[in-house]
C-alpha positions as CSV (number, residue, x, y, z in Angstrom):
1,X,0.0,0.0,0.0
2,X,1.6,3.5,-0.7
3,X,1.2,6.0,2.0
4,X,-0.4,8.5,-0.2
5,X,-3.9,6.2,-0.2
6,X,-3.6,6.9,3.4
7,X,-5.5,9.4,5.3
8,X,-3.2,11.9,6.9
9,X,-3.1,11.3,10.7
10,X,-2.3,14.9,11.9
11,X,-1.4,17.3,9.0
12,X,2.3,17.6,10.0
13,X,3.9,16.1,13.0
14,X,7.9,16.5,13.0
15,X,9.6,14.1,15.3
16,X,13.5,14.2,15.4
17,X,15.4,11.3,16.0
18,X,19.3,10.4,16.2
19,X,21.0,6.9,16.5
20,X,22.7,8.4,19.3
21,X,21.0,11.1,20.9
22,X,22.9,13.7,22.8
23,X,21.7,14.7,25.9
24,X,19.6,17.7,24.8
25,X,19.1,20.0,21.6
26,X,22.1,22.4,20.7
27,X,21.4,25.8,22.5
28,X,21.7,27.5,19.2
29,X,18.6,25.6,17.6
30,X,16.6,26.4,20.6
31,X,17.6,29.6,20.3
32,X,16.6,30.1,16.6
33,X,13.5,28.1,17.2
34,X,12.2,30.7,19.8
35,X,13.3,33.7,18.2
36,X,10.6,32.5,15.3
37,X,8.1,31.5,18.1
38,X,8.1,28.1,17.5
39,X,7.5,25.9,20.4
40,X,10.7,24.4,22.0
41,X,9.8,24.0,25.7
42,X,9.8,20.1,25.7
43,X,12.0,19.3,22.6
44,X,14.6,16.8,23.6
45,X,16.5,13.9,21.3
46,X,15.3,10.7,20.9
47,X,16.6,7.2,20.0
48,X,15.6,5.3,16.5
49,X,14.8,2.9,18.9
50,X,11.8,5.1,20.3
51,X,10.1,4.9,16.5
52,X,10.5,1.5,15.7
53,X,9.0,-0.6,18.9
54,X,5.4,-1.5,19.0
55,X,3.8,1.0,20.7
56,X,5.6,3.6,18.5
57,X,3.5,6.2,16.6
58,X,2.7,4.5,13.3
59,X,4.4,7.1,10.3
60,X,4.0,7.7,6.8
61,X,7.0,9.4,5.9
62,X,10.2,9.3,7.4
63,X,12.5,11.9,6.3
64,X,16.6,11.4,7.6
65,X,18.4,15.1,7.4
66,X,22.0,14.8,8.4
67,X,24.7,13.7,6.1
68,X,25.4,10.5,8.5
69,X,22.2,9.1,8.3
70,X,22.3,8.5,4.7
71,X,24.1,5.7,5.3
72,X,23.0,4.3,8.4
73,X,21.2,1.2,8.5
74,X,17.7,2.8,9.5
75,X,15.2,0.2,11.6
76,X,12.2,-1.2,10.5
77,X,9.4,1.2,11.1
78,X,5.9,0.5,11.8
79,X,3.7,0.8,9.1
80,X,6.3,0.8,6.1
81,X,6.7,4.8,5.9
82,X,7.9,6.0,2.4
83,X,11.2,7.0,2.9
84,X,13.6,9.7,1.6
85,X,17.1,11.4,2.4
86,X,17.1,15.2,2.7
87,X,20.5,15.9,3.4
88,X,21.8,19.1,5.0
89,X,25.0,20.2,6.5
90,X,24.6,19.7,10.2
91,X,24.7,23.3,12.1
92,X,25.8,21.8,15.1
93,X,28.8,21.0,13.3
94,X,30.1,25.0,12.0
95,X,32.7,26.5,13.9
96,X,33.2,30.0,14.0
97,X,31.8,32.9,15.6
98,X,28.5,32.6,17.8
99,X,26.9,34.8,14.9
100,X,28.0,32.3,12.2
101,X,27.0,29.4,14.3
102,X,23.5,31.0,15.1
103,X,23.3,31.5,11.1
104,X,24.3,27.6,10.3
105,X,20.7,26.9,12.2
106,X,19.0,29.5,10.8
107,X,20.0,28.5,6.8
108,X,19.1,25.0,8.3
109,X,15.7,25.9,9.3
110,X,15.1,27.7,6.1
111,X,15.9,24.5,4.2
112,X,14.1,22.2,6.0
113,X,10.7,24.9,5.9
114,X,10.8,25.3,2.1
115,X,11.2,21.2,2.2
116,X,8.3,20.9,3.9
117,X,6.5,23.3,2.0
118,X,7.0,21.6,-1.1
119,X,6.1,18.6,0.9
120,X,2.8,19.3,1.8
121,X,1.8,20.9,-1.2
122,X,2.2,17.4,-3.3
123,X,-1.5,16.4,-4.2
124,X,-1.0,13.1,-2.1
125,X,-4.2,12.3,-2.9
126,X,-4.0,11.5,-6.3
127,X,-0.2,11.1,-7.4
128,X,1.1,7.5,-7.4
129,X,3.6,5.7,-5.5
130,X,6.3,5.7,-7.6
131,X,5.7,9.5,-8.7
132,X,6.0,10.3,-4.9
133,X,8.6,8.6,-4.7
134,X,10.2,10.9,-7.3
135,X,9.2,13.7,-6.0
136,X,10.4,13.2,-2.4
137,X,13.9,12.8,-3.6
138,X,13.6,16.0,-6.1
139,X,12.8,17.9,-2.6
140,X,15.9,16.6,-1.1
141,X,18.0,17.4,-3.6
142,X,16.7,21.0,-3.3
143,X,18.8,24.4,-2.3
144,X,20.8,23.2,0.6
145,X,21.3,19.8,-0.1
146,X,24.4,17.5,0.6
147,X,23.4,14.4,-1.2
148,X,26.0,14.6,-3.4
149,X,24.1,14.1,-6.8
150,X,23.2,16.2,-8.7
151,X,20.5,19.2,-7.5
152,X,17.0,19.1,-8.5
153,X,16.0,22.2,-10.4
């Protein structure tokens, strides 16, 4: 069954995940996140394991960002989500000054909203698997990607 003859469950629900999750979010995410009043009281990372037991929210997308999980062996997830990489250079990684760091999470946040734009406007309801398919890849090889291949235009 492709996910697109699904019904949504909630029109957007964004849950990150990390094979190894540190302690808590960066301080400089946070810190973007609430200048743009976006809710960040109770963010905190989570384990793949989390997502892929039993009781685990059932998805039907799962999205990977950061350049190591491309490669990683990802679990099984409940419900067979469709799948795609969407690559970007990992903020937490930039050195420099607190002002170039602070812009590494805001350039990230920028990609990953004009990702998700282009995700939910895809007429899910009547584009096949395999064109959806397409299509999620194009998005991750948009402006800001790391895949590697060539960009989408």
């Amino acid at each position: 069954m492709c996910a697109a003859d699904r019904k949504p469950r909630a029109l957007l629900s964004a849950k990150a995940k990390e094979e190894s999750p540190k302690e808590r979010p960066c301080p400089f995410a946070i810190k973007v996140l609430n200048t743009l009043d976006y809710p960040s009281d109770n963010l905190r990372s989570k384990s793949w394991e989390e997502f892929a037991s039993p009781d685990a929210p059932v998805m039907d997308f799962v999205f990977t960002v950061c350049d190591n999980a491309a490669g990683e062996s990802c679990p099984v997830w409940p419900g067979q989500p469709m799948s795609a990489h969407w690559g970007i250079e990992d903020p937490a990684e930039v050195e420099g000054s607190e002002l170039e760091k602070e812009a590494a999470f805001v350039a990230a946040l920028r990609y990953l909203r004009n990702r998700i734009a282009a995700f939910t406007s895809l007429p899910l309801e009547s584009i096949d698997c395999l064109s959806l398919g397409t299509r999620l890849r194009d998005i991750g090889r948009s402006e800001g990607s790391t895949s590697g291949q060539e960009k989408a235009s």
